[in-house]
C-alpha positions in Angstrom: 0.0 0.0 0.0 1.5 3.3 -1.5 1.9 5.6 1.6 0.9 9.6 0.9 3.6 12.2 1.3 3.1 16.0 1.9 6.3 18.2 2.0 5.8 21.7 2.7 8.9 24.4 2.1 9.6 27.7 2.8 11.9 29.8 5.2 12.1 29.7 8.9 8.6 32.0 9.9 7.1 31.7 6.1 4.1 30.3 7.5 4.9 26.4 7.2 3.4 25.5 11.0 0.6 27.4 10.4 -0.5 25.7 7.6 0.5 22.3 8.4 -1.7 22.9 11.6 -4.7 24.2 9.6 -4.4 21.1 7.2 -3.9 18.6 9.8 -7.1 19.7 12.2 -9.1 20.2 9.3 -11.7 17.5 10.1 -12.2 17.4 6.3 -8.7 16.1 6.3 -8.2 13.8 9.1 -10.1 10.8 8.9 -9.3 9.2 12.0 -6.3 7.5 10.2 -2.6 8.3 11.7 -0.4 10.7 10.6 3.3 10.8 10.7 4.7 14.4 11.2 8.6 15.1 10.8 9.6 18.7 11.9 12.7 19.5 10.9 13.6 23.1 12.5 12.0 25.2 15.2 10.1 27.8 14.1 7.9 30.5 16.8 4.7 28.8 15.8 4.4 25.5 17.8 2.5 22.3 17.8 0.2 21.5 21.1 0.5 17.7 22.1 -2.7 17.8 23.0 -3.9 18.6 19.6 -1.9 16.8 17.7 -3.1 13.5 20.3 -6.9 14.5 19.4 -6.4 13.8 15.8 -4.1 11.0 16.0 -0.8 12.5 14.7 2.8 11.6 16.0 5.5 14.0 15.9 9.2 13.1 15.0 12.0 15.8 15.2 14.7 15.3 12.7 17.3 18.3 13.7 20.0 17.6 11.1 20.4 17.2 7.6 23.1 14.8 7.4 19.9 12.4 9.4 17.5 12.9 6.5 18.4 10.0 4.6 16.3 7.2 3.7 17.5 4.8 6.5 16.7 7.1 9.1 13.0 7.4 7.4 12.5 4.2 7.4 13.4 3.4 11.0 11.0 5.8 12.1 8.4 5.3 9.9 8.4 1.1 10.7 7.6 2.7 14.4 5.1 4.0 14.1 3.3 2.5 10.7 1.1 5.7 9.9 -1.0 6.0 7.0 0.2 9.1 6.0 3.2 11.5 6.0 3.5 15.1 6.4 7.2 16.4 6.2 8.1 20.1 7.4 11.1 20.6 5.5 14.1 23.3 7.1 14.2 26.0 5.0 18.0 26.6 5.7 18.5 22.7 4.0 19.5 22.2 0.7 16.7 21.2 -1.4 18.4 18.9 -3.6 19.2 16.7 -0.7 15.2 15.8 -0.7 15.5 15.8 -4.8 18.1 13.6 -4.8 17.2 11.3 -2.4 15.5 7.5 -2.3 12.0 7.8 -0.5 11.4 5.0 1.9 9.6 1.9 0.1 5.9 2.7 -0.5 6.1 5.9 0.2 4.6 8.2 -2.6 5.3 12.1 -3.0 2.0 13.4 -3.7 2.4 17.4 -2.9 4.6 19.9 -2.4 3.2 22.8 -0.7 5.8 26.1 -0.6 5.1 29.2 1.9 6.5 32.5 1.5 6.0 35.6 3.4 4.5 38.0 1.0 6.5 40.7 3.3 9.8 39.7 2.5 9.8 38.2 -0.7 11.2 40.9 -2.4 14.3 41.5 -0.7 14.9 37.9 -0.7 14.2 38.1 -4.4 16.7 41.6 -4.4 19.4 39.9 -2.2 19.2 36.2 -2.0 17.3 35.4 -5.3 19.0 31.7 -5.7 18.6 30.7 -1.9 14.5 31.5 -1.6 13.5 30.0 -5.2 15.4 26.7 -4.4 12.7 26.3 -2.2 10.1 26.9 -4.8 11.5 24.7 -7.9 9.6 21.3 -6.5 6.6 23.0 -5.3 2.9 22.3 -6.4 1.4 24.8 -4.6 2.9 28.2 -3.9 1.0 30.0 -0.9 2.0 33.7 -0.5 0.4 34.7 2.6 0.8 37.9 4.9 -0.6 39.9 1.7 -2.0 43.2 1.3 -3.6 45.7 -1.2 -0.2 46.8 -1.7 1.8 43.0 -2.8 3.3 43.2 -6.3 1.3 40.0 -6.6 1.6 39.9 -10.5 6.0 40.3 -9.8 5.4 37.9 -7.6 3.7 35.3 -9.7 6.0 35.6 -12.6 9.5 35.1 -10.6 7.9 31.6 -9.1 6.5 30.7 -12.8 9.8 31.6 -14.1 11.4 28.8 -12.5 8.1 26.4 -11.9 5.5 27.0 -14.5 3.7 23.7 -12.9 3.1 25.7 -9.7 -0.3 27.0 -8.6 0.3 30.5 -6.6 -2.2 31.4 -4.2 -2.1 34.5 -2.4 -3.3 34.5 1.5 -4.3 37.5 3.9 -3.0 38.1 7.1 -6.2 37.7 8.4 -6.3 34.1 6.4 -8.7 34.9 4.0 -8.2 33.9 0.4 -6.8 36.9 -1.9 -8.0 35.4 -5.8 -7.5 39.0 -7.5 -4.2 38.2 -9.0 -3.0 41.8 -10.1 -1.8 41.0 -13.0 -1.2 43.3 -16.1 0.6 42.9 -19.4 2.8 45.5 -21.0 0.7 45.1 -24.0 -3.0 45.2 -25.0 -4.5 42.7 -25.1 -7.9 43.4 -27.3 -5.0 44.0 -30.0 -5.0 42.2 -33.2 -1.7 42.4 -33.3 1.5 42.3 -30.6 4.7 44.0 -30.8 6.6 42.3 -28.3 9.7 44.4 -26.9 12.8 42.8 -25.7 12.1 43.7 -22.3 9.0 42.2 -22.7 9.7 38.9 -24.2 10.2 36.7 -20.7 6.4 38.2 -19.3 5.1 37.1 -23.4 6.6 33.6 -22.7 5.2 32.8 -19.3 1.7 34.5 -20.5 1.5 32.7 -23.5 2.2 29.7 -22.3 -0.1 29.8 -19.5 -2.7 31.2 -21.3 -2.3 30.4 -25.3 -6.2 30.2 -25.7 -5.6 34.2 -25.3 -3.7 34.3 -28.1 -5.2 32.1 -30.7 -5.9 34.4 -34.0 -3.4 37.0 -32.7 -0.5 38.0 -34.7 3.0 38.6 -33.0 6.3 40.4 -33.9 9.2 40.0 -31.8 13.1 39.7 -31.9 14.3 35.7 -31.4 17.3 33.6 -31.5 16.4 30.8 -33.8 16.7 26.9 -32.2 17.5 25.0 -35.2 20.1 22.3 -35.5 20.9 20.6 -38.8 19.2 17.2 -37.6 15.6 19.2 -36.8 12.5 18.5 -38.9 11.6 20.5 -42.0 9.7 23.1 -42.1 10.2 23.9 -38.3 12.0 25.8 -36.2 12.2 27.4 -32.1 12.6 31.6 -32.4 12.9 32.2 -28.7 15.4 33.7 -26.1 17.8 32.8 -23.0 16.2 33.7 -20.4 18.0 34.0 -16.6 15.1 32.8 -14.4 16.9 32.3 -11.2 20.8 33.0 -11.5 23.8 32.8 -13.9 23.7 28.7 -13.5 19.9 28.8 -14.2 19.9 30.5 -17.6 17.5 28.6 -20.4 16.4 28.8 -23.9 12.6 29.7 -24.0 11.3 29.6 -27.7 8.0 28.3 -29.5 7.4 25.8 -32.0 7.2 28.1 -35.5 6.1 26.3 -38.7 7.8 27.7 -41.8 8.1 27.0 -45.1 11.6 28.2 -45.5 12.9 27.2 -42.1 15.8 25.1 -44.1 17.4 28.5 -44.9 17.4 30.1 -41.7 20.7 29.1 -39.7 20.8 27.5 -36.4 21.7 30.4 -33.5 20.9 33.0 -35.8 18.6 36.3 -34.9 15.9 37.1 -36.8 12.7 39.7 -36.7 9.3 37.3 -36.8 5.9 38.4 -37.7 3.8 34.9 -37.1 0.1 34.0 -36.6 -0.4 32.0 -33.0 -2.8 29.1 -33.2 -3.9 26.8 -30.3 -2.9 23.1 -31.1 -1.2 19.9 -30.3 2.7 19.7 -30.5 4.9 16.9 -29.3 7.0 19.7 -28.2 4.7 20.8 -25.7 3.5 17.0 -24.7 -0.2 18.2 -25.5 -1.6 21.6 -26.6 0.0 25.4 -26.5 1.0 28.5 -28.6 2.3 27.0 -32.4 3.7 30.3 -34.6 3.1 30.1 -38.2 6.0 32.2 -40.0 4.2 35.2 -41.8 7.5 36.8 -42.1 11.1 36.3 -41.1 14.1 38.9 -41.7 17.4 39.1 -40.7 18.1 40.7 -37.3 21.2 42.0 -35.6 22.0 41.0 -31.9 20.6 43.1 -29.5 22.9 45.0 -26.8 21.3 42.4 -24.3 20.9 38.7 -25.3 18.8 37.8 -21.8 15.4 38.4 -20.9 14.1 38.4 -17.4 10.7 38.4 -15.5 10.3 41.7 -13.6 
């Protein structure tokens, strides 16, 4: 029997406890099956025994790193024999030691929940941009909570999408309530026919368009691109995008669309262009399902610009 595993992330005073509390003694949650808890750094908000007895959880402190392995998992776990597993990951621990890392037997990864404090998220993002969106690159579920009429909540969205597109953002109050008005607004109009897409522009296009291609089915595009296209690549075909630094230097990626064109042959592999293309809604292999396919209405000759990277701000 496959054994359910929740890891939640986030700094030290992000919100983690809080949550994990609310989940756990959520009597839509608990169904009077045990739960295995693993805290794995102090943090001000604190767990009451008595609580955690009342709905059947037990709680394991794991205080160093170098004891998170799957051994040391397993011993505990075959104490206990819980039904499910809730892990409250230290945010000062390298994520990739969880990544990396042979789960128990059985036991199945089924969410990972991120918290961030809405509050501080930007001078993390100003000052320690690799260290706070390592632990964000796993998660499912991104809760910004602490946030107020006054949270860049679109800036916000678009750093975490930048390095997880998969991850669904949800924006919390300090009071708890839900916040759904997500902020966001494009540097272009939308109602337009047509896009001109700047260079600064290109990385907020990219994460727009690919979370919303519907939105841009029938719309025609014009943008600056370094072409994808190596000798081996299917005809007619090729991947005008950009390098895009979504974290840190170590982080940068190529982040291009599938373009149909007739005369894609003659265009040359790392080469800049100018595209004008029609977007259309449908299936690519590229994309494992459907998203934004260009069809070529014109391709010229471009020079590099001053600035080869895009970003997300």
């Amino acid at each position: 029997m496959e054994i359910p595993v929740y890891l939640f992330t986030g700094f030290m005073d992000s919100g983690k406890t809080t949550l994990i509390k609310d989940t756990l003694f959520n009597s839509e949650f608990s169904d009077g099956g045990k739960t295995l808890l693993f805290v794995c750094e102090e943090g001000e908000e604190e767990y009451d025994p008595a609580e955690l007895k009342k709905h059947h959880v037990v709680l394991e402190k794991i205080e160093n790193e170098e004891d998170f392995t799957e051994e040391h998992l397993t011993e505990i776990y075959r104490k206990y024999l819980p039904d499910c597993i809730f892990i409250e990951y230290n945010g000062t621990w390298q994520m990739s030691t969880f990544a990396d890392m042979t789960l128990p037997e059985d036991w199945e990864l089924v969410q990972t929940i991120s918290t961030v404090d809405a509050t501080t998220f930007e001078m993390y993002l100003s000052n320690m941009r690799s260290m706070i969106m390592e632990q964000l690159f796993l998660s499912d579920v991104v809760v910004f909570n602490r946030t107020t009429d006054d949270t860049p909540k679109a800036k916000f969205r678009r750093a975490v999408k930048a390095q997880n597109r998969k991850a669904q953002i949800v924006y919390e109050r300090e009071n708890g309530e839900v916040d759904n008005q997500d902020d966001e607004e494009l540097p272009y109009d939308m109602s337009a026919k047509h896009l001109d897409i700047s260079d600064a522009d290109y990385g907020i296009f990219y994460l727009d368009a690919m979370d919303h291609p519907k939105d841009y089915a029938g719309k025609t595009i014009s943008y600056r691109a370094l072409v994808y296209r190596p000798e081996d690549y299917k005809a007619h075909a090729l991947v005008p995008g950009r390098f895009a630094m979504t974290c840190c230097v170590e982080d940068i990626q190529f982040l291009g669309f599938l373009c149909n064109y007739d005369k894609a042959e003659e265009i040359p592999h790392k080469s800049w262009i100018d595209i004008t293309a029609e977007v259309k809604y449908e299936y690519a292999k590229e994309y494992k399902g459907k998203g934004p396919v260009l069809y070529a209405i014109k391709v010229t000759p471009a020079e590099q610009p001053e600035d080869e990277l895009v970003y997300f701000t």
